[in-house]
C-alpha positions in Angstrom: 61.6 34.6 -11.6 58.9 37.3 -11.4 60.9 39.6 -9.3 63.7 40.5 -11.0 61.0 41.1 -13.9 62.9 44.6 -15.7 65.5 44.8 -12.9 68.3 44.9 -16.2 66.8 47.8 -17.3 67.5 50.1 -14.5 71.1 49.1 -14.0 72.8 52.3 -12.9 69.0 54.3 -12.4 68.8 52.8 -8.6 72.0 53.7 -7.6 71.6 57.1 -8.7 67.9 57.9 -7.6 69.4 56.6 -4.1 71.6 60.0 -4.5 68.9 62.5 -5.6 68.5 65.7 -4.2 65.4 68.1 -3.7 63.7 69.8 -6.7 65.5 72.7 -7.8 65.0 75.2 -10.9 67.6 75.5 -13.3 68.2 71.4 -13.7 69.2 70.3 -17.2 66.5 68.8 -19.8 68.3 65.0 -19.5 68.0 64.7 -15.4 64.7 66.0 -16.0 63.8 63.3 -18.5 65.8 60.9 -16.7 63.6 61.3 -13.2 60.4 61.4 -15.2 61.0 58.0 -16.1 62.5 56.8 -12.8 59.3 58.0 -11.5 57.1 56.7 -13.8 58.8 52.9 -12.7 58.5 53.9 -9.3 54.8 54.8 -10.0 54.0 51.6 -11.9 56.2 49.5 -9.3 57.8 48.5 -12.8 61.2 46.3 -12.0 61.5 48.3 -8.6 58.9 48.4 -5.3 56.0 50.7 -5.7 56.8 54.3 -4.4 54.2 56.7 -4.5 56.4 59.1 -2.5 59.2 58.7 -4.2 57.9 59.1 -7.6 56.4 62.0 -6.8 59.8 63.4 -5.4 61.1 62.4 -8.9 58.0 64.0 -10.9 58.9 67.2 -8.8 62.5 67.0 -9.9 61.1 66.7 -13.7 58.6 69.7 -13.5 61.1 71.7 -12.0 63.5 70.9 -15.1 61.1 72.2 -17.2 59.9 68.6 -18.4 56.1 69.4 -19.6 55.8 65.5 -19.3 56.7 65.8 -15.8 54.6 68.1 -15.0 51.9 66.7 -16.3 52.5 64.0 -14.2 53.1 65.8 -11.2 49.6 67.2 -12.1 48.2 63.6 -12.1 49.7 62.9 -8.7 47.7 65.8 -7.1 44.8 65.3 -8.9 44.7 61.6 -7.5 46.4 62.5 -4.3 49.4 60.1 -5.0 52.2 60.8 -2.7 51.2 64.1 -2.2 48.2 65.6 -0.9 45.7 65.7 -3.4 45.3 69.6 -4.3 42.9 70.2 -7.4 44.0 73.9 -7.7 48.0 72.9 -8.1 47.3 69.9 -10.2 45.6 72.0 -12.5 48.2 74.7 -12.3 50.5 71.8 -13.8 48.6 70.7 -16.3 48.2 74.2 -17.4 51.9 74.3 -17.7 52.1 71.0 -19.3 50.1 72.5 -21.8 51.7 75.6 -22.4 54.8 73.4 -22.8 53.4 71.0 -25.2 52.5 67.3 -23.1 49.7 66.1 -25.3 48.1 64.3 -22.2 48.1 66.9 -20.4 45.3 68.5 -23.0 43.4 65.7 -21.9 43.9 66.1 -17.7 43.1 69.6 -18.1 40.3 69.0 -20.0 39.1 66.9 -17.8 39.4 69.6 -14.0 37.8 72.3 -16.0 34.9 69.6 -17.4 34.5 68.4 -13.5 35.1 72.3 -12.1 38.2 70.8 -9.6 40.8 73.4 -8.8 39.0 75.6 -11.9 35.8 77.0 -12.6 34.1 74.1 -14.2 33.6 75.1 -18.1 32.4 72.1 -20.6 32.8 74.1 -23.6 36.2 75.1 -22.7 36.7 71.3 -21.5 35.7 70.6 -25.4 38.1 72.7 -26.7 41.2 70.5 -24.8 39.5 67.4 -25.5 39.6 68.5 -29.6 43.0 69.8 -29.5 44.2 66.3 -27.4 41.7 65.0 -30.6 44.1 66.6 -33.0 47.4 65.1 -31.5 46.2 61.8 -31.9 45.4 61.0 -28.1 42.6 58.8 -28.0 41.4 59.4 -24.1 40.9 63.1 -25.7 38.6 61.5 -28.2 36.5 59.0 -26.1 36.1 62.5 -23.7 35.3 64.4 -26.5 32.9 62.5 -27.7 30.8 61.8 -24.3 30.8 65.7 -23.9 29.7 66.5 -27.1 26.8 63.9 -27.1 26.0 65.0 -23.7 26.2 68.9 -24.9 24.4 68.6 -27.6 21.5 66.7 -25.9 18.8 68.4 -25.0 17.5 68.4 -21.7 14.1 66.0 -21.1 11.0 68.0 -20.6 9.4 68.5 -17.4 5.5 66.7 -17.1 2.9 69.4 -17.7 2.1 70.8 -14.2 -2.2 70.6 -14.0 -3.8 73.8 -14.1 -5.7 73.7 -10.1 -5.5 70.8 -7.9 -8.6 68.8 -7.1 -8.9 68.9 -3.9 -12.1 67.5 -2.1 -14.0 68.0 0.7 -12.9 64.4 2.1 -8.9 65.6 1.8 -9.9 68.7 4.0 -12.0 67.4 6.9 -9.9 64.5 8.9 -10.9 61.4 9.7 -13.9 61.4 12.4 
């Protein structure tokens, strides 16, 4: 039956996401990594109902562990205003710190608010330089963006029509009709 589609692989997950508590600093790396996936199911609506809400609650738990994955994802959420209010400025706050921690997809999200200018001061060469590093790790949403920036960077711009020297203007233009 399609419902219980990956219900065996949450087992004892549901009964303990039904007991989580707010984020708070200081939680330890395998809660962290534990709620990052609970939240990716919920997310997905992957063997459990579609959550928005409560995945994000989960990503929070995550990034507050310290889980670069979950912040990355946390980013996503308030880049795309999922469960949260969308807030360009935090989301790329997260992905910087996704980053810093090491999330290889997180090279491409950043990448792509400082491309676009949301929450950052937009910055394509800079966006290229995230793209190429996401490049290097093998991620290849990095490499499709790297490649349409590049293309369009390295394009140059069409020229303008040559403006005529003086208009032609006649006498007929300048007196009106009689």
């Amino acid at each position: 039956m399609e419902t219980t589609k990956g219900w065996w692989r949450l087992g004892p997950l549901l009964v303990l996401s039904a007991c989580a508590v707010p984020p708070r600093p200081g939680i330890d790396p395998d809660t962290a990594r534990f709620d990052l996936r609970l939240a990716q199911l919920y997310l997905n609506g992957d063997g459990v109902p579609r959550d928005d809400a409560k995945a994000f609650y989960l990503a929070s738990d995550a990034s507050a562990g310290g889980d670069a994955n979950g912040q990355e994802l946390l980013g996503r959420l308030y880049a795309e205003g999922r469960g949260v209010r969308r807030d360009d400025e935090m989301a790329t706050s997260l992905f910087r710190a996704a980053v810093d921690g090491g999330s290889v997809p997180a090279l491409t999200d950043l990448g792509q608010m400082i491309e676009t200018g949301r929450g950052t001061k937009a910055d394509p060469k800079s966006a290229l330089d995230y793209y190429e590093r996401g490049m290097e790790a093998d991620d290849p949403k990095a490499r499709q963006n790297y490649q349409r920036l590049k293309k369009l960077l390295d394009t140059p711009p069409p020229k303008a029509a040559p403006v005529p020297d003086t208009p032609k203007i006649t006498q007929e233009v300048l007196e009106p009709p009689g």
